[in-house]
C-alpha positions as CSV (number, residue, x, y, z in Angstrom):
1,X,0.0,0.0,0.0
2,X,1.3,3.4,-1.0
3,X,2.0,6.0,1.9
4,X,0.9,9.8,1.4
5,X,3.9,12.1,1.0
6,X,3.9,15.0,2.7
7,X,3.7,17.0,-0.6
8,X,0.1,15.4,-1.3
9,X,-1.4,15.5,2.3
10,X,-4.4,17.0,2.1
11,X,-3.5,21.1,4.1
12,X,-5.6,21.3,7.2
13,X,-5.6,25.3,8.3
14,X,-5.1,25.5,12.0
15,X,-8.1,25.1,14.5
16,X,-7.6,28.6,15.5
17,X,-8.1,30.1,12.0
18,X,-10.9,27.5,11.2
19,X,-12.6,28.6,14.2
20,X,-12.3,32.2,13.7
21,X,-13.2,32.3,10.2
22,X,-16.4,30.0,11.4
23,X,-17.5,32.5,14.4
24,X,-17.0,35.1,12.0
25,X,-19.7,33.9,9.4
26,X,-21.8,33.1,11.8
27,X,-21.7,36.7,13.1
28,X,-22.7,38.0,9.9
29,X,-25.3,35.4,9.2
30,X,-28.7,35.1,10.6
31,X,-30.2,31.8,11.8
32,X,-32.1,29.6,9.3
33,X,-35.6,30.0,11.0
34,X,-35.2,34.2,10.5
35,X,-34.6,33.7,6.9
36,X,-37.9,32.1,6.6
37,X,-39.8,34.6,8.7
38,X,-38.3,37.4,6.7
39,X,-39.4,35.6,3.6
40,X,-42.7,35.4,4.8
41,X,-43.2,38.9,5.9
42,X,-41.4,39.8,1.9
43,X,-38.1,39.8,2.5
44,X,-37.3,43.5,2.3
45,X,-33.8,44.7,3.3
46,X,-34.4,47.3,6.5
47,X,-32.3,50.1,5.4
48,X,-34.1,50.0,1.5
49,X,-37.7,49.8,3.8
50,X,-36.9,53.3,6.1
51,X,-35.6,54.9,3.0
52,X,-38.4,54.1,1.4
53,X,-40.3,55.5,4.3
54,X,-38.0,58.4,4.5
55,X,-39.5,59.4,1.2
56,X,-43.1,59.1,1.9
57,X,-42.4,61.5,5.3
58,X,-41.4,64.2,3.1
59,X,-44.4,63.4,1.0
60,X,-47.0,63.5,3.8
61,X,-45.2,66.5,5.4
62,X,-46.2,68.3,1.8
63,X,-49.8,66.8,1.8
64,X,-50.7,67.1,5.2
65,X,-50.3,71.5,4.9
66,X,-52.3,71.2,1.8
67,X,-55.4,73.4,2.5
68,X,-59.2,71.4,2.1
69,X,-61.0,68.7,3.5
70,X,-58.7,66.2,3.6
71,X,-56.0,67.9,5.4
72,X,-57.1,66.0,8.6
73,X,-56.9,63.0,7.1
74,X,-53.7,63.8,5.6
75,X,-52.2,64.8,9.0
76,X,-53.0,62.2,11.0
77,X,-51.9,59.3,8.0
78,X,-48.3,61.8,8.4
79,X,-48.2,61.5,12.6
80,X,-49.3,57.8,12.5
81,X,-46.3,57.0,10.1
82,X,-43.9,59.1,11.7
83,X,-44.8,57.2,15.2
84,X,-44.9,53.9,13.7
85,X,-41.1,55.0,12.0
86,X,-39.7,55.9,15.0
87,X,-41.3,53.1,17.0
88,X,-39.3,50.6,14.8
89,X,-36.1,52.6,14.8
90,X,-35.8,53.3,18.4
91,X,-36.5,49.6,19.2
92,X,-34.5,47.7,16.4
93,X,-32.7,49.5,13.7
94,X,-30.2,52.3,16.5
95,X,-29.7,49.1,18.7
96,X,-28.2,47.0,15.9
97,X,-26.2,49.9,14.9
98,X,-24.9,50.4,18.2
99,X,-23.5,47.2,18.4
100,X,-22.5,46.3,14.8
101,X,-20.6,49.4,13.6
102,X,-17.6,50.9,14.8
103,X,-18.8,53.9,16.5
104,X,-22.3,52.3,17.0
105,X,-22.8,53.8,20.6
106,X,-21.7,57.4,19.6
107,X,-24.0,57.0,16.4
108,X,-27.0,55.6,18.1
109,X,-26.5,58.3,21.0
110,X,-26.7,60.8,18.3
111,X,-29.9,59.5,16.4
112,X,-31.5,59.3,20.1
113,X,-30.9,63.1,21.0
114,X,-32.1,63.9,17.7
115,X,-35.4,61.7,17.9
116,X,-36.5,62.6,21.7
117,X,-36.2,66.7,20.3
118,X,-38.5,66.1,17.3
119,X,-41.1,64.1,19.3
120,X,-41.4,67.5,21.1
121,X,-42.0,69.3,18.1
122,X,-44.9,66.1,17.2
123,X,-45.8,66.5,21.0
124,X,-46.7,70.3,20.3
125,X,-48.2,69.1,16.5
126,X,-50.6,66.9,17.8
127,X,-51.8,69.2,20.3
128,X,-52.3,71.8,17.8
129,X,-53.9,70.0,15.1
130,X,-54.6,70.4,11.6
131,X,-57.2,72.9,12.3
132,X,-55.4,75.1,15.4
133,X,-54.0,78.2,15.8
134,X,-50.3,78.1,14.2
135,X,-50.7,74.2,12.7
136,X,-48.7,75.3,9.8
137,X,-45.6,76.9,11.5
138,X,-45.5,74.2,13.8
139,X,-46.0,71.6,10.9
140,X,-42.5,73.2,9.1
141,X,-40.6,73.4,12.5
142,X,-41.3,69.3,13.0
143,X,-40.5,69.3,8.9
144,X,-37.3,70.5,8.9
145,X,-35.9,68.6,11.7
146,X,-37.4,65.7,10.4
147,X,-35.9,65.4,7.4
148,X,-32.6,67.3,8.7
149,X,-32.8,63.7,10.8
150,X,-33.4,61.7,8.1
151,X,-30.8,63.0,5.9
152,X,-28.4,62.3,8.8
153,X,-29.6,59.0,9.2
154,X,-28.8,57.7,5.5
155,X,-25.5,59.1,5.4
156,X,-24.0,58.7,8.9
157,X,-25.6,54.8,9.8
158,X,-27.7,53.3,7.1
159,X,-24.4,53.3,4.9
160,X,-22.8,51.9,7.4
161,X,-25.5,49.6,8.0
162,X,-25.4,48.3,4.6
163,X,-21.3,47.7,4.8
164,X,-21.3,45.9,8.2
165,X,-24.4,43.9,8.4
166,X,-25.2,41.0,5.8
167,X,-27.8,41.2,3.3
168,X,-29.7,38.4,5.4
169,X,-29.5,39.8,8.4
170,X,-30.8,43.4,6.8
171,X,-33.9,41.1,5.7
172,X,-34.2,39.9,9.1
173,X,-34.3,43.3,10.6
174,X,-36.4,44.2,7.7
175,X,-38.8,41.5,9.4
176,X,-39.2,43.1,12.5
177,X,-39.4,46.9,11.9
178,X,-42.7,45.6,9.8
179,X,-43.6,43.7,12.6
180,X,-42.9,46.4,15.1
181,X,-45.0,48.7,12.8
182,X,-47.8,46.4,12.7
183,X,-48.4,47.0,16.3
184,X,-46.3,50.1,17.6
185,X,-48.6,53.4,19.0
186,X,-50.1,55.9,16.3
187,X,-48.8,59.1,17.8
188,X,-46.2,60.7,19.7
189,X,-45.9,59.4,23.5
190,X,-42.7,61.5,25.6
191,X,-41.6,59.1,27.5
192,X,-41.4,56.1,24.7
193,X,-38.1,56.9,23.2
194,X,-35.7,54.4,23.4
195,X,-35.1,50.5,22.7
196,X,-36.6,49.6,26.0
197,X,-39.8,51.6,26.2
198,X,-41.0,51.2,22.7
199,X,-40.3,47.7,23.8
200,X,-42.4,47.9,26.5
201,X,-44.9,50.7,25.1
202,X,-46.1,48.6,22.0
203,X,-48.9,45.6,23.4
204,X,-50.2,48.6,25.4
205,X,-50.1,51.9,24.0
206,X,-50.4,50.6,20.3
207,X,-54.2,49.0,20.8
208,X,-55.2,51.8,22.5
209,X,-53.9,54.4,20.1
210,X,-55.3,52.2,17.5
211,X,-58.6,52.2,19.2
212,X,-58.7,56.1,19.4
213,X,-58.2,56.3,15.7
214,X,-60.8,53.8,15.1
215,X,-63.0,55.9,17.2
216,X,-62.3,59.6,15.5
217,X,-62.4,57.8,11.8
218,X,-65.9,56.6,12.7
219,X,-66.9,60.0,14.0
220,X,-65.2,62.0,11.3
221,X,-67.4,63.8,8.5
């Protein structure tokens, strides 16, 4: 029987390097069983969803000044959106971002401060209304820091995002902003602004906000 030389041995890589590369990959992958609940719920990639979203802000911002009957219904489709954004940002997208980029903390520490001053500005919206006294100067104070926000977002962590997160993980997270959405509260609460309280806000404040709205689309004329 012929012996292997030790030309045509077959290279093994050293258990330390298989291991890192391994923990590595799995780092950057996401478990099977999210895959298939990302599929379900259409697959989009998180940062592609909330720039989508970005978009249709800026939108409902224009609309909802729009003079005529439907500026209420304009208004409140805008703050329900914005809450429902922010919910799923707050609780998912900043928290990911703190720990997956480089200067995650500093970034998500940023986006926070920004987000808890323009829930003030919705705070004072709200209150207002589409058909109060100064509704329109408040509506373009909340506009521009809003979209100053947004702009910030997409350059400073969404790129990121996109470099240091894999494309199935982004699907995952994807997942559960829609799912966050699908039951976060419909307007702008103070005191909900971070991962934990959105966390916690959601199963209560979302059904009853979602109650109220049933309740003033029933009544409206």
């Amino acid at each position: 029987m012929s012996t292997l030389t030790k030309s045509s041995a077959p290279h093994v890589p050293p258990m330390s390097l298989r291991v890192g590369k391994a923990t590595a990959k799995t780092a950057k992958a996401a478990p099977a069983w999210s895959l298939r609940v990302a599929r379900t719920l259409g697959g989009e990639n998180a940062v592609d969803l909330l720039i989508r979203q970005h978009r249709q802000i800026r939108l409902g911002f224009l609309k909802a000044a729009l003079p005529g009957p439907w500026r209420s219904r304009n208004f409140h489709q805008l703050m329900r959106l914005l809450a429902v954004h922010e919910a799923a940002e707050e609780a998912h997208v900043h928290p990911v971002a703190r720990r997956a980029l480089r200067q995650g903390r500093e970034l998500a520490a940023r986006r926070r401060h920004e987000e808890k001053a323009a829930k003030e500005l919705l705070i004072a919206l709200w209150r207002t209304g589409p058909d109060g006294r100064g509704y329109l100067r408040r509506l373009n104070e909340a506009r521009r820091m809003i979209t100053q926000h947004a702009a910030r977002e997409e350059r400073e962590e969404f790129k990121a995002l996109r470099q240091a997160v894999s494309v199935p993980r982004l699907r995952m997270l994807g997942a559960e902003v829609k799912l966050t959405q699908a039951y976060a509260p419909t307007r702008p609460h103070r005191w909900v602004n971070n991962e934990a309280t959105n966390k916690l806000a959601a199963p209560v404040l979302g059904p009853v906000d979602r109650a109220l709205d049933a309740v003033r689309d029933r009544t409206a004329p």
